[in-house]
Structures are given as structure tokens and as C-alpha cells.
GUMARTOR-860223 format. One line per field, with one value per residue (C-alpha): residue number from 1; residue in one letter; y, z, x. Coordinates in steps of 0.02 Angstrom, whole numbers, plus 50000, padded with zeros to 5 digits. Example, Ala and Ser with C-alpha at 12.3 -4.5 7.8 and 13.67 -1.06 7.14 Angstrom:
<nodes>
num c(1;2)
residuo c(A;S)
yy c(49775;49947)
zz c(50390;50357)
xx c(50615;50684)
</nodes>
This chain:
<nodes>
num c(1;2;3;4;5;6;7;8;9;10;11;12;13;14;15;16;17;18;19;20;21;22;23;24;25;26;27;28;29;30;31;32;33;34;35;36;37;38;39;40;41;42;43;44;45;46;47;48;49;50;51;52;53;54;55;56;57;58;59;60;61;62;63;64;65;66;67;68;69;70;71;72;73;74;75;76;77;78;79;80;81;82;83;84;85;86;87;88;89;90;91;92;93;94;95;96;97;98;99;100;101;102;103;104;105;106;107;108;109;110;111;112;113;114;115;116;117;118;119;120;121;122;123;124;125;126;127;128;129;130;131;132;133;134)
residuo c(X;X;X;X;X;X;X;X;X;X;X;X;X;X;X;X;X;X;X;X;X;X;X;X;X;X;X;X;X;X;X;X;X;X;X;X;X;X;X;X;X;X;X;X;X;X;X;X;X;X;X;X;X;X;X;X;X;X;X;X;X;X;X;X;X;X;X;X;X;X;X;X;X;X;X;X;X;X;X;X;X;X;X;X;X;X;X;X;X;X;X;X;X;X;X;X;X;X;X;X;X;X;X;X;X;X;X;X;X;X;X;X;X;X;X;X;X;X;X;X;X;X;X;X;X;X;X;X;X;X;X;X;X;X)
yy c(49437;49370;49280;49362;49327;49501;49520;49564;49749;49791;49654;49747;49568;49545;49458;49382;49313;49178;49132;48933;48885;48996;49175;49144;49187;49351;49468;49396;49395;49562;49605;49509;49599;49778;49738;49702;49839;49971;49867;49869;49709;49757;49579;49629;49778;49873;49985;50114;50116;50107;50268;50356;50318;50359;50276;50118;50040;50163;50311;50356;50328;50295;50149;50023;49832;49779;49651;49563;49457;49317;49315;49208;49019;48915;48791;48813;48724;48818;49010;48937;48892;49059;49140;49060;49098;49293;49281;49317;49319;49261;49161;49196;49058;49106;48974;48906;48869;49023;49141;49065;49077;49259;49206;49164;49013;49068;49004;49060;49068;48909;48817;48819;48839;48933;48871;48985;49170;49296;49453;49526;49389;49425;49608;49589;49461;49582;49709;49620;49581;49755;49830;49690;49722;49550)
zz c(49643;49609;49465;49386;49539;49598;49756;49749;49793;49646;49517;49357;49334;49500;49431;49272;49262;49147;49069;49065;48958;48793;48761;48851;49012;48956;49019;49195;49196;49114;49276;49392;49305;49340;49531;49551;49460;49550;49718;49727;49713;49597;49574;49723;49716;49613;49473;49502;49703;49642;49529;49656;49789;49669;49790;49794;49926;49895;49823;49768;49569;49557;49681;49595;49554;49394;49302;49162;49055;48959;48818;48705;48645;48699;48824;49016;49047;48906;48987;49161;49094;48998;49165;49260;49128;49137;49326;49376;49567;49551;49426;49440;49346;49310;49247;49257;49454;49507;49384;49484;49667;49610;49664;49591;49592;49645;49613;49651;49540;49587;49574;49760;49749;49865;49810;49778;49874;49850;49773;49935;50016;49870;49876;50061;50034;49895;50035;50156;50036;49996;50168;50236;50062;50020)
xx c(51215;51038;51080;50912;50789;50773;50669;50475;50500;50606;50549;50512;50422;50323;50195;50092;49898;49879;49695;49670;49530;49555;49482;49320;49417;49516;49391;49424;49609;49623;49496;49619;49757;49709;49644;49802;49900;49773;49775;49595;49466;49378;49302;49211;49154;49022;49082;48973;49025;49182;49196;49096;49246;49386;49505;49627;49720;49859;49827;49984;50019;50199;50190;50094;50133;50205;50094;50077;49949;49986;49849;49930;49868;49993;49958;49975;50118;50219;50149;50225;50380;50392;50349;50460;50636;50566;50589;50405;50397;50225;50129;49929;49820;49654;49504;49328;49340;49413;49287;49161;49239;49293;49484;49650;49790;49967;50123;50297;50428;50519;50344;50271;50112;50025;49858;49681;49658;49538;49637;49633;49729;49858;49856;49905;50033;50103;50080;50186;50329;50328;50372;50497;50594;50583)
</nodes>
């Protein structure tokens, strides 16, 4: 009945961060990748403060987000279009400009693009989706 587009809250696919600009900007997206898997920003916070709380936004391990990485080398246009045939809800591009402003570039899945947010501003969105089943 979805013909494939399953809703955010029950995407095994909710989301995938894509690197722009080679391997120089894996570290970052893998960082992206697990703030938003643990829903914590971790761009933004110290390790060391963050070990010491031993807390995420949700605390409970079985409700997490499902996200993926796209590490491979082809170019950005072909890891959208791959993104978009799997059905990714959301389509997170990482780069030079948003290393720098510590945020990300999202995307839906039928290419509206939301634009640059902090992972915060994500995480809440995410959030939001999440509890109107949407």
C-alpha cells in the first residue's frame, strides 16, 4: 500500500549520510552518523563530558534510528540516486561547509530539500516524526 515508501517510524531505511569531497570527510560523516544513531550531538559536545554523562537523548537501546553511510567513490549525484531507489526517508550530505559550521544538508526522499541544520534540529525533526507516526 506504500508502494515501498514506508513512513519514518517504521523505515528500516530512515536515513543515510553521504561524504562529498572524498575520504578526507569520512571521519565527520561517520561522526554525523553515530550522533544520529545514538541521538546525541556529539559534534558538540566534549568526549570526555560525554563518557562522564553516559546518557543520550533516549536512553533506551532498542529505540534507536536506523542509519546508514555511504562511503563509497562514486559521485554525489549517483549516492542520491542510489538513496533515493532504497527508499531513504532522508538523505544527509556532509562536506567542507558543513565540517566547518558543525551541521548537515537534508534532503527528503522525493528531493525537497530542507536545507543545512545543526544535528539537533534533525534529531528533533526525527523526534517529531517519530511520535505523530509519520
Amino acid at each position: 500500500h506504500t508502494g515501498g515508501r514506508w513512513p519514518f517510524w517504521l523505515n528500516p531505511r530512515q536515513a543515510i549520510v553521504i561524504p562529498v569531497g572524498g575520504s578526507k570527510f569520512f571521519d565527520y560523516a561517520q561522526k554525523v552518523q553515530q550522533s544520529l544513531v545514538t541521538r546525541t550531538d556529539l559534534l558538540n559536545i566534549n568526549q570526555s563530558e560525554f563518557f562522564k554523562k553516559g546518557e543520550s537523548r533516549n536512553n533506551n537501546s532498542a529505540n534507536h534510528y536506523f542509519i546508514d553511510i555511504d562511503l563509497s567513490s562514486n559521485s554525489l549525484n549517483k549516492m542520491i540516486k542510489t538513496a533515493q531507489l532504497a527508499q531513504y526517508n532522508f538523505i544527509v550530505v556532509v562536506g567542507e561547509k558543513e565540517k566547518d559550521t558543525r551541521t548537515v544538508n537534508v534532503r527528503q526522499r522525493d528531493g525537497e530539500i530542507l536545507g543545512n541544520m545543526t544535528i539537533d534540529q534533525l534529531l528533533s525533526h526525527f523526534e517529531k516524526l517519530d511520535r505523530q507516526y509519520l
